[in-house]
C-alpha positions as CSV (number, residue, x, y, z in Angstrom):
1,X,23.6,-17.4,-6.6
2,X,20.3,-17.6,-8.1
3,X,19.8,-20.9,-6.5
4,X,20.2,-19.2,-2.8
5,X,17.4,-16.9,-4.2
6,X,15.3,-19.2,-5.0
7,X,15.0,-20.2,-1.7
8,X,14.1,-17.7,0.1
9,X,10.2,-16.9,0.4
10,X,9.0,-14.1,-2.3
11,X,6.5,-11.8,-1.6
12,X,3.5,-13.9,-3.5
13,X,0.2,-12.1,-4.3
14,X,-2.4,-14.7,-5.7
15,X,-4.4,-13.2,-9.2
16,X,-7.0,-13.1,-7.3
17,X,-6.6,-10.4,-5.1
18,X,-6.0,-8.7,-8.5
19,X,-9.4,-8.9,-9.9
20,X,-12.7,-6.8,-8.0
21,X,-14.0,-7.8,-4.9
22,X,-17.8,-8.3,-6.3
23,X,-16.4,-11.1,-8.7
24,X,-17.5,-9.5,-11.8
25,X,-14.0,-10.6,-13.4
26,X,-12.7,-7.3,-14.0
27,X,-9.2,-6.0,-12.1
28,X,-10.2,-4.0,-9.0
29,X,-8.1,-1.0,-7.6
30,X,-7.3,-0.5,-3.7
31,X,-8.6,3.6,-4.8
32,X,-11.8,1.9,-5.4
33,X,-11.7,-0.6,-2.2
34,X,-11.2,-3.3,-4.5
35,X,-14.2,-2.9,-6.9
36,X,-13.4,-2.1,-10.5
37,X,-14.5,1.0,-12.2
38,X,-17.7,-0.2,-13.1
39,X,-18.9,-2.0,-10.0
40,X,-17.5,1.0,-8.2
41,X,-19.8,3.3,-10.3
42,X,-22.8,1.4,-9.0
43,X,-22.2,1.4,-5.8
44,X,-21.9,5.3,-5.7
45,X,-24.8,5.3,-7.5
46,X,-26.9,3.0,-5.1
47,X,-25.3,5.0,-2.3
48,X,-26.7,8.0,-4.0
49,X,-30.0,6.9,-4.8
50,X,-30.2,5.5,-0.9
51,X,-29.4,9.4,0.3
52,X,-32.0,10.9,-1.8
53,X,-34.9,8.2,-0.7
54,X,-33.8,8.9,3.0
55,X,-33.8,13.0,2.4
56,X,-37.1,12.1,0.9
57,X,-38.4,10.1,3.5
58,X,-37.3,12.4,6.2
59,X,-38.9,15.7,4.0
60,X,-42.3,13.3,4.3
61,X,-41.9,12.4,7.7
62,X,-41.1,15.9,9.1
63,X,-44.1,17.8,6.7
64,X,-46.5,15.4,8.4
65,X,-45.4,16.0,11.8
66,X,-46.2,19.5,10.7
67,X,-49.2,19.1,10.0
68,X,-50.6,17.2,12.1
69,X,-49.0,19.7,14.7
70,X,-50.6,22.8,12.5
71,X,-54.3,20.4,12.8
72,X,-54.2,19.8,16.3
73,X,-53.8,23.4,17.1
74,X,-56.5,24.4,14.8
75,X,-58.9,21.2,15.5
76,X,-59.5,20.4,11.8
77,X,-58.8,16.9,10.2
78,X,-57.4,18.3,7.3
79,X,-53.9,20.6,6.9
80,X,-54.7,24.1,5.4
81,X,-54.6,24.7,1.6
82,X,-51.5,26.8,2.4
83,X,-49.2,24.0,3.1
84,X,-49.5,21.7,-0.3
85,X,-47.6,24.2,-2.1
86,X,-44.5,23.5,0.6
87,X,-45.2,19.4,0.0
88,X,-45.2,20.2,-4.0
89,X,-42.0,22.7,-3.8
90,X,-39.9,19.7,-1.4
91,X,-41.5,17.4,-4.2
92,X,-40.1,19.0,-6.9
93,X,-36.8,20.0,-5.7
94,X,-36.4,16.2,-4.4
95,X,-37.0,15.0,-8.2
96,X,-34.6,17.0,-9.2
97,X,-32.1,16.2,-6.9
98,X,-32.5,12.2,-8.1
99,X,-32.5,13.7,-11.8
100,X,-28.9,14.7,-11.5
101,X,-27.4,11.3,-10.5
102,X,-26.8,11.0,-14.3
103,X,-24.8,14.2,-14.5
104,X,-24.2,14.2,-18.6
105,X,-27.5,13.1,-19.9
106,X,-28.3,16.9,-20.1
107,X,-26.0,17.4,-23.0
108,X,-27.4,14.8,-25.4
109,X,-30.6,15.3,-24.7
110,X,-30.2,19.1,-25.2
111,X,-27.9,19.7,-27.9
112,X,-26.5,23.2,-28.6
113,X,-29.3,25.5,-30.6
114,X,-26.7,27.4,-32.7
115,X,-23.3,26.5,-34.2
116,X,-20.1,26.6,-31.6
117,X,-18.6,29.8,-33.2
118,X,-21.9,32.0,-33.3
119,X,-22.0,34.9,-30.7
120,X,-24.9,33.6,-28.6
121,X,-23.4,29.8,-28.3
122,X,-20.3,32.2,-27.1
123,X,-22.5,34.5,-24.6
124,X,-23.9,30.6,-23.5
125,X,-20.7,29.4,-21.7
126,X,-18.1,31.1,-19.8
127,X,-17.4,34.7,-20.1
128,X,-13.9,34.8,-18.6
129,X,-12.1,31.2,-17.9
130,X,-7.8,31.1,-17.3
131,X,-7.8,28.1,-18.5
132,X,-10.4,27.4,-21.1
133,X,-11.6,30.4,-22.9
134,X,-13.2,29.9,-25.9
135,X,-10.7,31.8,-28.7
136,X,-11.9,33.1,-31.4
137,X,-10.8,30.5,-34.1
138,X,-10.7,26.9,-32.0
139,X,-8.0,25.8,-34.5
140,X,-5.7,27.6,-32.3
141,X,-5.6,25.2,-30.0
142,X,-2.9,22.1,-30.8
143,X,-5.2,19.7,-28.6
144,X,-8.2,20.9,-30.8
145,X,-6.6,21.3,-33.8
146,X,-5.4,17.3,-33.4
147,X,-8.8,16.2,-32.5
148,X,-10.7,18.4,-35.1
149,X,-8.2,16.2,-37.6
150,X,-9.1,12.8,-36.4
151,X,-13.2,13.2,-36.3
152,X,-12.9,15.6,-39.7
153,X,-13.4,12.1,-41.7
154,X,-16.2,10.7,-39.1
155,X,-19.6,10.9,-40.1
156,X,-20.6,11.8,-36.7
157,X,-17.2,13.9,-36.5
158,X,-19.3,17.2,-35.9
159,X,-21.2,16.4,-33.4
160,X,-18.8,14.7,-31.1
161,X,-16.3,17.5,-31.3
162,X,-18.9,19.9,-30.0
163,X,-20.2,17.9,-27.2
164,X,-16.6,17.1,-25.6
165,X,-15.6,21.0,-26.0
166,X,-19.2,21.6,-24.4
167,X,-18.3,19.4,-21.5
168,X,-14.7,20.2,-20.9
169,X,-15.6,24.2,-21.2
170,X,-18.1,23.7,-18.8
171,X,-15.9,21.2,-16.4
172,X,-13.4,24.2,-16.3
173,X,-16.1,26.7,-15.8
174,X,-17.9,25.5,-13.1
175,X,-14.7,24.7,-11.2
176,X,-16.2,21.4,-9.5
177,X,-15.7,21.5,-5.8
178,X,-13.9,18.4,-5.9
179,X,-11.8,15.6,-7.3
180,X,-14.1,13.2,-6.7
181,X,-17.0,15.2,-8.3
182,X,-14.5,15.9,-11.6
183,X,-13.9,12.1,-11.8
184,X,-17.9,11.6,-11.6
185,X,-18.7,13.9,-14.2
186,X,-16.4,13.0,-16.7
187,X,-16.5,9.3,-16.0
188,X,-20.3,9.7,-16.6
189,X,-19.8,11.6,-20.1
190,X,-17.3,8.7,-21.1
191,X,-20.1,6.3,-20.2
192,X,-23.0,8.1,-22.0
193,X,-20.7,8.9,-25.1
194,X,-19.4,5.4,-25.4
195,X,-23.0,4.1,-25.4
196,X,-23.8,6.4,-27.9
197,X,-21.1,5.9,-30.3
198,X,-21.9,1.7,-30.1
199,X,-25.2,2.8,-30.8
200,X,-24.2,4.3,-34.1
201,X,-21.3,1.9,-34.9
202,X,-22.7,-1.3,-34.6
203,X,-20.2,-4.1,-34.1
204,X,-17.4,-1.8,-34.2
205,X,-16.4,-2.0,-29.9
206,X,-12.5,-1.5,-31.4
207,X,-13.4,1.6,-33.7
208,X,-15.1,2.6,-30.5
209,X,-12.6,2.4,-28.1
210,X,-10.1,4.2,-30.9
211,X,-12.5,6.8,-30.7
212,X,-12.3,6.9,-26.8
213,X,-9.1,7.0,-26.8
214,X,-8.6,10.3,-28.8
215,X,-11.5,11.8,-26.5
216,X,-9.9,11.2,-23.3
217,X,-6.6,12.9,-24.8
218,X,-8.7,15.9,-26.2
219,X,-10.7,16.3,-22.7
220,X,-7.8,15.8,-20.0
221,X,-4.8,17.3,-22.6
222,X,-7.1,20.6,-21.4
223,X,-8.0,19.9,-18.3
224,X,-4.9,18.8,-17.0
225,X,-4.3,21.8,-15.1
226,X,-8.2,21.5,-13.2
227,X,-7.8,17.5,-12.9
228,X,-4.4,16.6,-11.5
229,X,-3.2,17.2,-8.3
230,X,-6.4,19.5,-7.2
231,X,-6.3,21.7,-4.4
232,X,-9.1,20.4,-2.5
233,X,-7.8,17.0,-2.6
234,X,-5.0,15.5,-0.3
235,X,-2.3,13.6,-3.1
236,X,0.2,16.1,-2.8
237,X,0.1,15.0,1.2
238,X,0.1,11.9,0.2
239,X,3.3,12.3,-2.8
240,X,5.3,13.7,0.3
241,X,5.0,10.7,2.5
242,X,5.2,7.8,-0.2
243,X,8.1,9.4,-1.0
244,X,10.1,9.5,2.3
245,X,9.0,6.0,3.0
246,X,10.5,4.4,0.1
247,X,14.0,7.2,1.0
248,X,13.5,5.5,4.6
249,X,14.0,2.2,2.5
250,X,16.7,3.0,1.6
251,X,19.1,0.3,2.7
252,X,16.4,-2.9,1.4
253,X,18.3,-4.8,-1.0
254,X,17.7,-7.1,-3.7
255,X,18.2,-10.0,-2.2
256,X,15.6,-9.0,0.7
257,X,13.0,-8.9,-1.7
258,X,13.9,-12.1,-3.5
259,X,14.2,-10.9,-6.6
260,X,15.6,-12.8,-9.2
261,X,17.4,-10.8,-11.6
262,X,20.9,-10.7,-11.8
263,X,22.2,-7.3,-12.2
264,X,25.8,-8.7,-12.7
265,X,24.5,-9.4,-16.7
266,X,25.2,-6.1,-18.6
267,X,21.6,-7.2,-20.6
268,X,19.7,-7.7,-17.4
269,X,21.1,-4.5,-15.7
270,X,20.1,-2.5,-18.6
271,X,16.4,-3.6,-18.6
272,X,16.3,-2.6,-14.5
273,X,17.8,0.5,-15.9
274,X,15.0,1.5,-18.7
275,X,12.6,-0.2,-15.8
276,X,13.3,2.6,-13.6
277,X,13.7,5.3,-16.4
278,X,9.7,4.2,-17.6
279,X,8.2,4.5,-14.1
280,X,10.4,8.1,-13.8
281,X,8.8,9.0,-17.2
282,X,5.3,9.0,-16.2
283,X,5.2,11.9,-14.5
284,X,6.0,13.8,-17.6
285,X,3.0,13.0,-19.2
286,X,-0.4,14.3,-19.7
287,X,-2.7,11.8,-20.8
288,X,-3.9,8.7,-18.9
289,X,-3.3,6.6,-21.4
290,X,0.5,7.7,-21.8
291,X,1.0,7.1,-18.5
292,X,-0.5,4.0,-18.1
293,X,2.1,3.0,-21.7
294,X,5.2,4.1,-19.4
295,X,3.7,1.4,-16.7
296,X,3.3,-1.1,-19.6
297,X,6.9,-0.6,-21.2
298,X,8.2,-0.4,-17.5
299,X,6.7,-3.9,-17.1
300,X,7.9,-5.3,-19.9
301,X,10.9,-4.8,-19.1
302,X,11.2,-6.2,-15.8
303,X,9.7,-9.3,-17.8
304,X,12.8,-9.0,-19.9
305,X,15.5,-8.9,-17.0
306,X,13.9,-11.8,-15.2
307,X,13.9,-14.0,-18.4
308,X,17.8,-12.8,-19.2
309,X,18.2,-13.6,-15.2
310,X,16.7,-17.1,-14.7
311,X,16.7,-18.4,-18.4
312,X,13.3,-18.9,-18.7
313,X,9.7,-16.9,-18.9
314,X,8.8,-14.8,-15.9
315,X,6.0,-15.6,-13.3
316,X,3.8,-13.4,-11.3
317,X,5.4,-14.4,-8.3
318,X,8.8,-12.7,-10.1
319,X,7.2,-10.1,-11.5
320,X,5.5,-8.4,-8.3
321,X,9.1,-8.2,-5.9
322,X,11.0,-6.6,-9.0
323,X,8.2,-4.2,-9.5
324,X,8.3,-3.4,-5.9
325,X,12.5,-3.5,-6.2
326,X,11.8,-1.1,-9.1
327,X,9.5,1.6,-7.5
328,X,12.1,1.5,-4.3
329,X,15.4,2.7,-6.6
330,X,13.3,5.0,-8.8
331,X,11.1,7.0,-6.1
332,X,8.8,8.6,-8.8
333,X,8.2,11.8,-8.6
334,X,4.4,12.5,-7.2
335,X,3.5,9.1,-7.6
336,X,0.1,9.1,-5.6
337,X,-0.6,11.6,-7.6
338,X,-0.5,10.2,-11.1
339,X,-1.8,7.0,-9.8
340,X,-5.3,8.9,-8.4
341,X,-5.3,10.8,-11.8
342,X,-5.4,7.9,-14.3
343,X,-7.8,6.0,-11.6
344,X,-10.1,9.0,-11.5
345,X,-10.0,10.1,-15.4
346,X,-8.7,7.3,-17.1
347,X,-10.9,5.7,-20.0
348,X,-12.7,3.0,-17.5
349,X,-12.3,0.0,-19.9
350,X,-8.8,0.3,-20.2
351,X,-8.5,-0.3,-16.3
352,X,-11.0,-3.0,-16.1
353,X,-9.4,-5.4,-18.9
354,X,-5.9,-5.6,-21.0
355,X,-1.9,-5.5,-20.1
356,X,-2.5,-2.0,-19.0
357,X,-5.4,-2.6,-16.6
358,X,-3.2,-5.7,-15.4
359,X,-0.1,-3.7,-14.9
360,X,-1.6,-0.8,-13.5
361,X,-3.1,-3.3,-10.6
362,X,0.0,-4.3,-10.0
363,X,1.8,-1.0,-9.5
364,X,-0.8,-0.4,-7.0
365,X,-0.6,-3.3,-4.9
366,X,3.1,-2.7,-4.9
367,X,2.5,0.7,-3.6
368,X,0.4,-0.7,-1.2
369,X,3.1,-3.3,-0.6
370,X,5.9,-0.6,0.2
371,X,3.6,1.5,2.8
372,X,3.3,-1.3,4.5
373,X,6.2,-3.0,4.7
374,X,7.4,-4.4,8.0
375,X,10.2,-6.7,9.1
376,X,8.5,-10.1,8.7
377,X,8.0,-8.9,5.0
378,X,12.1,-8.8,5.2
379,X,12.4,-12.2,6.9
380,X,13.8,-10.1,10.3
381,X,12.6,-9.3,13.6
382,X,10.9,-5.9,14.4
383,X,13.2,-4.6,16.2
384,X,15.8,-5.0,13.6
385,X,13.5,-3.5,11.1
386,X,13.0,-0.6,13.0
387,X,16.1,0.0,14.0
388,X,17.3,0.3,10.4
389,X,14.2,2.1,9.3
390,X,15.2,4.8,12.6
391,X,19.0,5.1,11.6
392,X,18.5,5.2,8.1
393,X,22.0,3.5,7.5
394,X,23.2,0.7,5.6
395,X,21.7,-2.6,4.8
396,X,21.9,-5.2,8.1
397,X,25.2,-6.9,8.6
398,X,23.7,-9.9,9.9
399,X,22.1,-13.2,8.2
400,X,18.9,-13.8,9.8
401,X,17.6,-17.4,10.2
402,X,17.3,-18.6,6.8
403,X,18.2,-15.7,4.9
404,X,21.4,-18.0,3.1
405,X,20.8,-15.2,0.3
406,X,21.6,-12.2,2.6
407,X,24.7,-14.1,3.6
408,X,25.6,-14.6,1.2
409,X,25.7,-10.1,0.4
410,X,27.5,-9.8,3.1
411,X,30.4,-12.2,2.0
412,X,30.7,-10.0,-0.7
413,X,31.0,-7.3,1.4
414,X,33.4,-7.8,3.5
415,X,35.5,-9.0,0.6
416,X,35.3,-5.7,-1.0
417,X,36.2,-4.1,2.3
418,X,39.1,-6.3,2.0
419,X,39.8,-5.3,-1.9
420,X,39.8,-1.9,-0.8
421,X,42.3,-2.3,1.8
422,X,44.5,-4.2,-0.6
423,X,44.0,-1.4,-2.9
424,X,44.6,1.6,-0.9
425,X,48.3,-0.9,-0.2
426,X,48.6,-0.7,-3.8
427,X,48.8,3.1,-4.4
428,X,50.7,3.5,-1.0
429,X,53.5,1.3,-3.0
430,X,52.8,3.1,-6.0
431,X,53.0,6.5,-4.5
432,X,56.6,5.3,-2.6
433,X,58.0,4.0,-6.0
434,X,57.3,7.1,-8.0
435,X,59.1,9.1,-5.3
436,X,62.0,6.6,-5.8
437,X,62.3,6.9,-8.7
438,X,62.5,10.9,-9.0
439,X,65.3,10.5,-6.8
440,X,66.8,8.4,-8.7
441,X,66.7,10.5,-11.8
442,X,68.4,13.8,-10.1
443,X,71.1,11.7,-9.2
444,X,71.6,10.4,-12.6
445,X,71.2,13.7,-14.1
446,X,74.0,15.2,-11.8
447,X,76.3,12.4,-12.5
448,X,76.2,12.8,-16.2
449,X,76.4,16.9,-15.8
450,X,79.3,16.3,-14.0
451,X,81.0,14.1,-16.4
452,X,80.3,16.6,-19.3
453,X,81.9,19.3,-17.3
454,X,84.8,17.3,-16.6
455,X,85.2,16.1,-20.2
456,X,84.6,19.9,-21.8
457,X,87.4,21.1,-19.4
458,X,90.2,18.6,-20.6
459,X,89.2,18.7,-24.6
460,X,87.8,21.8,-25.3
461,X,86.1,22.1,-28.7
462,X,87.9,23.5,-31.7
463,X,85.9,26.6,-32.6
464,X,87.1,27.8,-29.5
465,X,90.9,26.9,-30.7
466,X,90.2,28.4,-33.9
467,X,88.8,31.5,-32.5
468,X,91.5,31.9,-30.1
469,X,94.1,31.9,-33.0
470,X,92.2,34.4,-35.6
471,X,92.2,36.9,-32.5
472,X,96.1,36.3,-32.1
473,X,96.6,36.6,-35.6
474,X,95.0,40.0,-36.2
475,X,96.1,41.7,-33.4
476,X,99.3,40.8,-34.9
477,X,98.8,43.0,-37.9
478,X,99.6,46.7,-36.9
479,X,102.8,45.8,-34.8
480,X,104.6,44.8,-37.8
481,X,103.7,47.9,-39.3
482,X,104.6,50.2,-36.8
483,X,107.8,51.5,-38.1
484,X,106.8,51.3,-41.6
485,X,108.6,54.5,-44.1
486,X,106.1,54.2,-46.6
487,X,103.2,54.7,-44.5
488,X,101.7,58.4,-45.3
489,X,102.4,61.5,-42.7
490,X,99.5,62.1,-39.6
491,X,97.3,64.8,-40.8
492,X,98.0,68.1,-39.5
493,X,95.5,70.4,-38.4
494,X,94.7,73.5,-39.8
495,X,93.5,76.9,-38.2
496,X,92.0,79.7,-40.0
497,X,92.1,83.0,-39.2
498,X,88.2,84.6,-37.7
């Protein structure tokens, strides 16, 4: 069997197509068209700084027209004194338009005057916040109170616990208008505060990133609420129609896909098992970096099956259909969702480089894979294809051209049709025999009644005899007594007088 699979054409992805489009080496993400986090960055940034030079340029270009309109009325070479104040305000409000492309710079450069708990650093923030309001011992908090644990033996412990609860408190406060203006922010304040801390650890980029990672579980274990699934974004659209796509697909099989694990080995069905449990599981989480492990461990375990399957190490050619095979029996729950929330908030680095940057890609192009999946993908005509996508029944009964594989499933199926026949045969015969044999024992039980009966009648048992003669005997008592002279006179009644 796993011969025929072999031969059919896989759905191949070269690495490539993995790694960002501006071939800075890094893996890209279809969220970011293909660029990695970094590259992506930039180009907002460039984009950015292009819109503010053009708002500058038109602000020049319409204040002269003004004044050269307001000095042709008047005849004078010169624009009044009245209008540099306008050129200085559109000047200055320009400037700081540029100043805010770097949205986190503001909190390093102005640290907080007064400790976190004083009344004024209170009065400084938000007054009244559902989510985030600042209690009045931050211990409280099991998020904090982990956090506070890890930096309490860091020598700059201090001071990074009270810029992240600065930012996140003022995330949640200003209630940012949009996903993509969350993502910017925080992605910024993970840039400036991983510069900082290699800065201040020298040569320590792994005590660094261990660092990172406890930040990004402090600041999104609190914003969770704000960051996933935001109302002015469109995932939960999104959720809804990856998930009845992959419920239209329904009746795609294994073999369709050319995947090559045999679920027929109880070890190899229980990785595709765990496999679909892992990519289930990631919902549940809150933390980027927890989700992206239920990716890894998901992954790993498709590894496993393939190797148990074929006997040797997995390819990337395996990997991808089983992934894709994988997503299509678990349907996660809001997928889109969690995959825009560890692209928008996860630590950058861990998307650009490692397992879980790798494995991540590839969950996305399998998404991407699935939404656009199309008959020729299946090795059958488009007509076919949408004729089983439209009646949403089971898989095709037919071998296409070449498809020896998908022959070969339907040999199998029509031999369990034919099993089932022979079974339902089985319990017909059954059913008649036990009905036989019911008969058979009332007929038996009445014949062996009946000979009982007959044998009680002709020999009856001696108690009864016994019985029979006792009674004779003692009624026999009194009539030889009867006329007995020595038996005393009846009593004789006697009356007395009233």
């Amino acid at each position: 069997m796993m011969a025929q699979r072999s031969e059919r054409p896989r759905i191949h992805l070269d690495q490539s197509e993995l790694l960002c489009t501006k071939g800075c080496g890094f893996y890209g993400n279809t969220a970011w068209q293909g660029l990695c986090s970094k590259c992506w960055r930039e180009e907002n940034q460039r984009e950015k700084q292009k819109q503010i030079q053009d708002d500058w340029a038109l602000a020049e270009r319409l204040q002269r027209e003004e004044d050269q309109a307001y000095a042709s009325r008047h005849q004078k070479a010169q624009p009044l004194p009245a209008f540099a104040p306008f050129g200085k305000t559109e000047e200055r409000k320009t400037k700081e338009k540029s100043s805010k492309v770097n949205t986190v710079t503001k909190f390093f450069k102005t640290p907080p005057k007064k400790d976190a708990a004083t009344p004024t650093d209170a009065q400084s923030g938000p007054s009244s916040c559902s989510s985030i309001n600042r209690p009045p011992s931050v211990d409280t908090d099991p998020a904090t109170k982990e956090f506070i644990e890890f930096l309490r033996p860091l020598k700059y412990g201090r001071q990074i616990f009270k810029q992240c609860r600065s930012f996140t408190e003022s995330i949640a406060y200003k209630r940012v208008s949009g996903a993509d203006d969350m993502s910017e922010c925080v992605q910024d304040f993970y840039q400036s505060l991983s510069e900082r801390l290699h800065t201040q650890f020298k040569g320590s980029s792994e005590y660094v990133e261990g660092i990172m990672d406890e930040v990004e579980r402090y600041m999104m274990t609190r914003l969770y609420k704000e960051a996933f699934c935001p109302e002015t974004s469109d995932d939960e659209k999104k959720d809804l129609a990856t998930q009845n796509r992959i419920r239209a697909l329904h009746w795609v099989t294994i073999e369709m896909l050319g995947v090559p694990v045999d679920e027929d080995i109880p070890e190899a069905s229980d990785n595709v098992v765990k496999a679909i449990t892992d990519v289930i599981e990631i919902d549940s989480k809150r933390v980027p970096k927890d989700k992206l492990a239920c990716i890894t461990r998901c992954s790993k375990h498709i590894f496993n099956a393939i190797r148990i399957s074929k006997k040797e190490a997995a390819s990337a050619d395996d990997f991808l259909p089983t992934l894709i095979y994988i997503v299509l029996k678990a349907n996660p729950p809001r997928l889109q969702s969690n995959i825009q929330y560890i692209t928008r908030f996860c630590n950058p680095s861990r998307l650009m480089t490692g397992e879980d940057g790798y494995y991540f890609t590839n969950l996305c192009c399998a998404v991407a894979f699935i939404e656009k999946l199309d008959g020729k993908s299946l090795n059958m005509t488009s007509e076919e294809f949408d004729l089983y996508m439209c009646r949403g029944g089971a898989s095709p009964k037919y071998a296409p051209e070449g498809g020896a594989a998908l022959s070969q499933v339907h040999k199998r199926l029509d031999l369990l049709a034919g099993l089932g026949e022979r079974q339902e045969l089985v319990m017909e015969r059954a059913r008649q025999l036990e009905s036989d044999l019911i008969d058979w024992t009332d007929e038996v039980e009445q014949k062996v009644q009946s000979v009982l009966d007959t044998f009680e009648t002709q020999n009856p048992p001696a108690t009864t005899v016994a019985a029979a003669n006792v009674a004779t005997q003692s009624s026999a008592i009194d009539s030889d007594n009867v006329e007995n002279e020595h038996l005393p006179p009846p009593l004789t009644p006697q009356v007395f007088a009233g």
